[in-house]
N, CA, C and O atoms as CSV, one atom per row, in Angstrom:
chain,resi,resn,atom,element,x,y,z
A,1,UNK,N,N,205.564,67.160,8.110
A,1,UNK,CA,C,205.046,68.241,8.931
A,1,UNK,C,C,204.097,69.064,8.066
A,1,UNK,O,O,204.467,69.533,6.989
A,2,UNK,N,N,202.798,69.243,8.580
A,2,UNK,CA,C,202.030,70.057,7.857
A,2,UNK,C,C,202.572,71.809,7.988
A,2,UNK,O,O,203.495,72.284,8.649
A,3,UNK,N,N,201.456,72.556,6.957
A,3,UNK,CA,C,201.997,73.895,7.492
A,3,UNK,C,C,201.529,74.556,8.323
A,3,UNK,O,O,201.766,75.749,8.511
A,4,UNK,N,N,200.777,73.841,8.950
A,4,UNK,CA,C,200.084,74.517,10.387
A,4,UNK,C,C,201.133,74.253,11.400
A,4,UNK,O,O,201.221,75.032,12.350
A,5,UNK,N,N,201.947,73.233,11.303
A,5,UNK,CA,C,202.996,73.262,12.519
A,5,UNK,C,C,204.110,73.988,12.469
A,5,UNK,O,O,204.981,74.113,13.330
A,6,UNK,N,N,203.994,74.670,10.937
A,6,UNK,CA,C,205.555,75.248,11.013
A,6,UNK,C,C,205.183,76.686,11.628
A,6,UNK,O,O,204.133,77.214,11.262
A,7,UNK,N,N,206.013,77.325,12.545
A,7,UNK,CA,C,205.757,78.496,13.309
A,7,UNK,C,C,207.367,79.430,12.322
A,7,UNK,O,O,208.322,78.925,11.732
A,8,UNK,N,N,207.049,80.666,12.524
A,8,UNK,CA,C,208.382,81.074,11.919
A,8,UNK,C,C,208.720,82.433,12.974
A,8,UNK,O,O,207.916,83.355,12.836
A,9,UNK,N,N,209.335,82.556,13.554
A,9,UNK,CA,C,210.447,83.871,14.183
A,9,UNK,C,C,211.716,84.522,13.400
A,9,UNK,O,O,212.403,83.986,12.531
A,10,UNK,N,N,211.804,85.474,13.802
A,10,UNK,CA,C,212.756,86.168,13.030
A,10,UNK,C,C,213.868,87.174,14.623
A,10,UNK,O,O,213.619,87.537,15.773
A,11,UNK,N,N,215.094,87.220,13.654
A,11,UNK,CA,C,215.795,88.296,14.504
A,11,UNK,C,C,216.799,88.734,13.767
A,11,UNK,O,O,217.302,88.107,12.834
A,12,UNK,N,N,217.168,89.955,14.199
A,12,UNK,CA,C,218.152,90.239,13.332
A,12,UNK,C,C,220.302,90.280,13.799
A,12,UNK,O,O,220.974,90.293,14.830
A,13,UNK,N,N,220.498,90.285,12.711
A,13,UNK,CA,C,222.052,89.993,13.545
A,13,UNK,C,C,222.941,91.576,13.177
A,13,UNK,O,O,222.803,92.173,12.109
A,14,UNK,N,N,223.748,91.996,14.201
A,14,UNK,CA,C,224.415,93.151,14.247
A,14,UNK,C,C,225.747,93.049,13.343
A,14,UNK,O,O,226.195,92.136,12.649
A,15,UNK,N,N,226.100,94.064,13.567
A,15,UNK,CA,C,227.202,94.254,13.182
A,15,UNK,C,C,228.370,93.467,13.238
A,15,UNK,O,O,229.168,93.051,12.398
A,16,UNK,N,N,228.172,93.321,15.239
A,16,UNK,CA,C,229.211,92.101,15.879
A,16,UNK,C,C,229.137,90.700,15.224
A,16,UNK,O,O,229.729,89.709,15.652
A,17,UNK,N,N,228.181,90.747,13.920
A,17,UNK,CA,C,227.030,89.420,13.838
A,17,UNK,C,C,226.749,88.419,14.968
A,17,UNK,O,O,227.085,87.235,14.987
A,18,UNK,N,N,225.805,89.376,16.279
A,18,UNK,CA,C,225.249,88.611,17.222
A,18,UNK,C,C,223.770,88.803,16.965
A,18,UNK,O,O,223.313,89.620,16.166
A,19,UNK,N,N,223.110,88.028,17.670
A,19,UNK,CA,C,221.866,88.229,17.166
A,19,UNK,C,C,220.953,88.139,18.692
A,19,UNK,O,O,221.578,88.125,19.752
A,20,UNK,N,N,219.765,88.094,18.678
A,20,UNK,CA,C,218.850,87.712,20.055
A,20,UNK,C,C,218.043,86.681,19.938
A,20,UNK,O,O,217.435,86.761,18.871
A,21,UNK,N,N,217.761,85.750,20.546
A,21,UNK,CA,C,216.968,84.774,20.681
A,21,UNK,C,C,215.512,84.916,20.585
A,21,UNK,O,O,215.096,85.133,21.723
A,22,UNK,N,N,214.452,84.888,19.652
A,22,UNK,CA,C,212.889,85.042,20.111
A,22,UNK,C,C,212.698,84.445,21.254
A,22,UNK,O,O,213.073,83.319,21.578
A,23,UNK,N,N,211.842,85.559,22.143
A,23,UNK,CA,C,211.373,84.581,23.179
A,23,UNK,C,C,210.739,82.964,23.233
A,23,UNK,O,O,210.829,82.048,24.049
A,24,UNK,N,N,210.109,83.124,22.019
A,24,UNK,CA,C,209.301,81.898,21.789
A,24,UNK,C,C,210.423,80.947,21.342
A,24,UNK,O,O,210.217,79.755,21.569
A,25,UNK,N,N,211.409,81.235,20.829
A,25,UNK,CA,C,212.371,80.433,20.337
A,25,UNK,C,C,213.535,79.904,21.329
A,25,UNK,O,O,214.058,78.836,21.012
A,26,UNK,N,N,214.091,80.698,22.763
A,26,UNK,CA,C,214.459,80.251,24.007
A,26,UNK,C,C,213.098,79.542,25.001
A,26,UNK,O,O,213.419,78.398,25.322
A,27,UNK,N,N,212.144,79.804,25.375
A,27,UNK,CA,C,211.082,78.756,25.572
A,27,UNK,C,C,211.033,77.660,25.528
A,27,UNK,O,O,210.820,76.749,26.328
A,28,UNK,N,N,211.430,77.833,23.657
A,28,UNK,CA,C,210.625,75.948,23.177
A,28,UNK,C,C,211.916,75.323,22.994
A,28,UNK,O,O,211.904,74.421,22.157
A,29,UNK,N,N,213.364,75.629,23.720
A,29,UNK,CA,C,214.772,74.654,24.050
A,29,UNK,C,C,214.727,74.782,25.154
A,29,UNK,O,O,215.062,73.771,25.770
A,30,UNK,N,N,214.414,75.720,25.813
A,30,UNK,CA,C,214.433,75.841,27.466
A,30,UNK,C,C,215.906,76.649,27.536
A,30,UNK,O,O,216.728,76.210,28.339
A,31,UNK,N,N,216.130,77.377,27.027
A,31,UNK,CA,C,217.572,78.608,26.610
A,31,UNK,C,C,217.553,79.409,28.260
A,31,UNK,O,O,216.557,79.993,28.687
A,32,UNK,N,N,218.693,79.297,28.930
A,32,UNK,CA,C,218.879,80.400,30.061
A,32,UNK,C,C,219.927,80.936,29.561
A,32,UNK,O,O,220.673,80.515,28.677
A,33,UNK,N,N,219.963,82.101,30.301
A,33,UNK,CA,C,221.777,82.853,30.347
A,33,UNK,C,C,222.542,81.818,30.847
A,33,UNK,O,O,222.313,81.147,31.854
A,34,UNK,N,N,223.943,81.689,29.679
A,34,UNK,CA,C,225.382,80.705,30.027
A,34,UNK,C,C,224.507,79.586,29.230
A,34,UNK,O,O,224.441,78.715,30.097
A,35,UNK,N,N,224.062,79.269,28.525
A,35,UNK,CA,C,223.606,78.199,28.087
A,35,UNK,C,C,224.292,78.097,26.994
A,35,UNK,O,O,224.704,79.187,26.596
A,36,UNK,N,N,224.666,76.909,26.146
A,36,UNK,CA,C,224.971,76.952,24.953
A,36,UNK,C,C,224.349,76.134,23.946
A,36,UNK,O,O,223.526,75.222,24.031
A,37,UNK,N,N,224.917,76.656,23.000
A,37,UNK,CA,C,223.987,76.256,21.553
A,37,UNK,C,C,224.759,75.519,20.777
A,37,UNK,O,O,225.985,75.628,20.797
A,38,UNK,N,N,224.100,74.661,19.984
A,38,UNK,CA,C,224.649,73.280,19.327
A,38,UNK,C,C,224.232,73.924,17.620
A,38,UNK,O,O,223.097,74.349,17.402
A,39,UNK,N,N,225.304,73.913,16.530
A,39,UNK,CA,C,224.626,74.639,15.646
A,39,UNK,C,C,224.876,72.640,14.726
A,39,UNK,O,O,225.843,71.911,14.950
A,40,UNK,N,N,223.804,72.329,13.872
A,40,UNK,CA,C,224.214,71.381,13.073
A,40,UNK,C,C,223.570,71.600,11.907
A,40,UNK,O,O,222.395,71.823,11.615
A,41,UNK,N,N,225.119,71.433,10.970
A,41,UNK,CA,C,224.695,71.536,9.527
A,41,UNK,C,C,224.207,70.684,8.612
A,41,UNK,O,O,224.911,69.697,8.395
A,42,UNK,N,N,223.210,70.782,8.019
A,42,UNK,CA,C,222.781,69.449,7.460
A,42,UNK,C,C,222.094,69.735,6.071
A,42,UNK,O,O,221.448,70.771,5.911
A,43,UNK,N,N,222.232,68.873,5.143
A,43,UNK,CA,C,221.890,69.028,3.497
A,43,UNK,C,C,220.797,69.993,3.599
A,43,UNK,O,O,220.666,70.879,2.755
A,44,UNK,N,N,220.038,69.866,4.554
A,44,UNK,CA,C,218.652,70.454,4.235
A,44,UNK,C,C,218.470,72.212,4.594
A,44,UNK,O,O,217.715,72.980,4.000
A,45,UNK,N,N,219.291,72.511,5.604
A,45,UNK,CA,C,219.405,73.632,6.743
A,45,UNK,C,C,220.482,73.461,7.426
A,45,UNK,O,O,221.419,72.754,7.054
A,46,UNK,N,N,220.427,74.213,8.677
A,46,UNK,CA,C,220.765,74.424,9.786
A,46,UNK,C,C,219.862,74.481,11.233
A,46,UNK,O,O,219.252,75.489,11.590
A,47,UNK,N,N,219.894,73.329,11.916
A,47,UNK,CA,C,219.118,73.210,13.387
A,47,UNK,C,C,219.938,73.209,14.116
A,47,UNK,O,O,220.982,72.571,13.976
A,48,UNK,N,N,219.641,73.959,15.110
A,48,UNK,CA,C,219.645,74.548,16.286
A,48,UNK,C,C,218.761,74.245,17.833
A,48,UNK,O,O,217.581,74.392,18.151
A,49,UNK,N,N,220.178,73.681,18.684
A,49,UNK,CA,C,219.739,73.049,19.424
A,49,UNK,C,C,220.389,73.535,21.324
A,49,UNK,O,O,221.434,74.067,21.699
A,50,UNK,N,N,219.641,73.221,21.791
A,50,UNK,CA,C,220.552,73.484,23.035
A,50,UNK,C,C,221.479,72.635,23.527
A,50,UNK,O,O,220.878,71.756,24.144
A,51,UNK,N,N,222.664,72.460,23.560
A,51,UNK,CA,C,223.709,71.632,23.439
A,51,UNK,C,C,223.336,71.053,24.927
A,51,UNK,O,O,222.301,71.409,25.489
A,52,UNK,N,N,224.273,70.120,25.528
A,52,UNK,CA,C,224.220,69.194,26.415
A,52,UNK,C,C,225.457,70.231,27.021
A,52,UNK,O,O,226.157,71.134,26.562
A,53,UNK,N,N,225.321,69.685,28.051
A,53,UNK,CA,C,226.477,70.060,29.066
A,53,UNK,C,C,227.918,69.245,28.611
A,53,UNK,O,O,227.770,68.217,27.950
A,54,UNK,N,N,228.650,69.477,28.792
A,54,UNK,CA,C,230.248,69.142,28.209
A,54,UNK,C,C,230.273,67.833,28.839
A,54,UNK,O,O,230.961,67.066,28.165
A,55,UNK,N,N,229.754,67.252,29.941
A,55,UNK,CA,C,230.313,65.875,30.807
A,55,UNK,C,C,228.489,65.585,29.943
A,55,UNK,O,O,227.983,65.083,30.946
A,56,UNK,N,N,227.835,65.576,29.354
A,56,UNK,CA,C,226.602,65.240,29.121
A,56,UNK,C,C,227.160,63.920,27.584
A,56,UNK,O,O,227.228,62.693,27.521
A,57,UNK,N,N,227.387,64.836,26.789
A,57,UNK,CA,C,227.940,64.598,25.728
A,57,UNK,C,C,228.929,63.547,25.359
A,57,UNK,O,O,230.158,63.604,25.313
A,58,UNK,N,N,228.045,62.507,25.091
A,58,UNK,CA,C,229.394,61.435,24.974
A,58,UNK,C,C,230.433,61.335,24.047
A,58,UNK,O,O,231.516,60.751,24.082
A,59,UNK,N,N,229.852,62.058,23.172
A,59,UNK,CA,C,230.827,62.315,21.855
A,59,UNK,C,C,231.889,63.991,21.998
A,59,UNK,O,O,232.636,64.385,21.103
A,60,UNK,N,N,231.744,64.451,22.852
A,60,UNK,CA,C,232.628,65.617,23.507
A,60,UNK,C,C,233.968,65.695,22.779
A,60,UNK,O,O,234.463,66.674,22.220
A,61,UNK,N,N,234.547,64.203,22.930
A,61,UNK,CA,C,235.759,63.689,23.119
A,61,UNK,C,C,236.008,64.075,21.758
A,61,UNK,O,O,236.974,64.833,21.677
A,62,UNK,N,N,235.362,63.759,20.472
A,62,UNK,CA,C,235.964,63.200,19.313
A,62,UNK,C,C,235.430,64.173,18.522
A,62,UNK,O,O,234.951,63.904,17.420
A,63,UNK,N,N,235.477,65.717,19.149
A,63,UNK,CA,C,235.217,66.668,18.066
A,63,UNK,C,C,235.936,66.962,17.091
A,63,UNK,O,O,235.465,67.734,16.256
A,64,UNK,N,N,237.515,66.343,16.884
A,64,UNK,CA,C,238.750,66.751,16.002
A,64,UNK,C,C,238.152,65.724,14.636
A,64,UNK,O,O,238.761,65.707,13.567
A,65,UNK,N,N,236.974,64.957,14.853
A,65,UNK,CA,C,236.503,64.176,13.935
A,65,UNK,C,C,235.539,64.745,13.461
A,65,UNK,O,O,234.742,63.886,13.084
A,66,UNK,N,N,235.046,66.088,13.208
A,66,UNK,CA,C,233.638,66.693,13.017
A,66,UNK,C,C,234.054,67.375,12.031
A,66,UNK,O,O,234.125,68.585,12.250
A,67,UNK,N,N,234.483,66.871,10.586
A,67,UNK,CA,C,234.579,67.959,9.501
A,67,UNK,C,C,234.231,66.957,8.191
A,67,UNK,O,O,233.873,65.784,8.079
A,68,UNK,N,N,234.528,68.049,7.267
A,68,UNK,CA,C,233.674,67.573,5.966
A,68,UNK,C,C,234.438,66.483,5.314
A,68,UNK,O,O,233.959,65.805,4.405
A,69,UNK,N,N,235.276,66.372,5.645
A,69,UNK,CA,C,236.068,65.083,4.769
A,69,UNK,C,C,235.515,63.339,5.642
A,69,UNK,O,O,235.360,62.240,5.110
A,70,UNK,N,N,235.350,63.752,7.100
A,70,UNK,CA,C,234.116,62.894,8.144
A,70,UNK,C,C,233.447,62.418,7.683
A,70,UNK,O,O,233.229,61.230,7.443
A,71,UNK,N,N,232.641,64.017,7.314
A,71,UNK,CA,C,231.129,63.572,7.115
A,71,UNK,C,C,230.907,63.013,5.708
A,71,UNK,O,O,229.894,62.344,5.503
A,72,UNK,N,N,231.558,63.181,4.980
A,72,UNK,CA,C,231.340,62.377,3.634
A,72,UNK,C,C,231.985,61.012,3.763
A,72,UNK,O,O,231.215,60.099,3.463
A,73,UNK,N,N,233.319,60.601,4.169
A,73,UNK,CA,C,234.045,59.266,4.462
A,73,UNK,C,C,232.806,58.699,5.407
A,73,UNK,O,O,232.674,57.592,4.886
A,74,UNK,N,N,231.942,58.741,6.325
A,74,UNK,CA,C,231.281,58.217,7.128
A,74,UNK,C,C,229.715,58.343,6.821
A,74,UNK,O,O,228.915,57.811,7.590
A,75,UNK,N,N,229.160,59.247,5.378
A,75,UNK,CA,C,227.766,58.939,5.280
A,75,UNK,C,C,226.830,58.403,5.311
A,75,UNK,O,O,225.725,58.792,5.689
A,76,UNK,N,N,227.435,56.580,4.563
A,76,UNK,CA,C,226.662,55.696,4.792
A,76,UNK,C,C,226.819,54.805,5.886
A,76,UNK,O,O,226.358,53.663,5.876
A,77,UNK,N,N,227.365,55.226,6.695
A,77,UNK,CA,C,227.655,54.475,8.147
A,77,UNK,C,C,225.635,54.887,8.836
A,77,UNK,O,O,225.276,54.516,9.954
């Protein structure tokens, strides 16, 4: 990615540590009220995504499998 594509937004988080969405940043997922957010951690960052609907998600089922002892036993899969 060049650096003309990287765009950057900012917001800040409260007290509650909640924060607000940039407009430009609900836009470009297509974010409504009741929507939810997919947070994934990864070597590099954290992306942020608009999650799928619960019956969307085929992997829904096997979230008791989503932790760090997983993700390292299963890296080179």
């Amino acid at each position: 990615m060049n650096a003309r594509a990287i765009r950057t937004a900012y917001s800040k988080v409260s007290v509650k540590s909640q924060t607000v969405l940039p407009a430009e940043v609900r836009e470009r997922l297509g974010i409504a009220p009741g929507d939810r957010l997919r947070y994934l951690l990864t070597p590099d960052g954290i992306r942020i995504e608009k999650a799928p609907l619960e019956g969307e998600d085929p992997f829904v089922a096997f979230t008791e499998w989503a932790g760090p002892i997983d993700d390292e036993d299963y890296a080179d899969l």
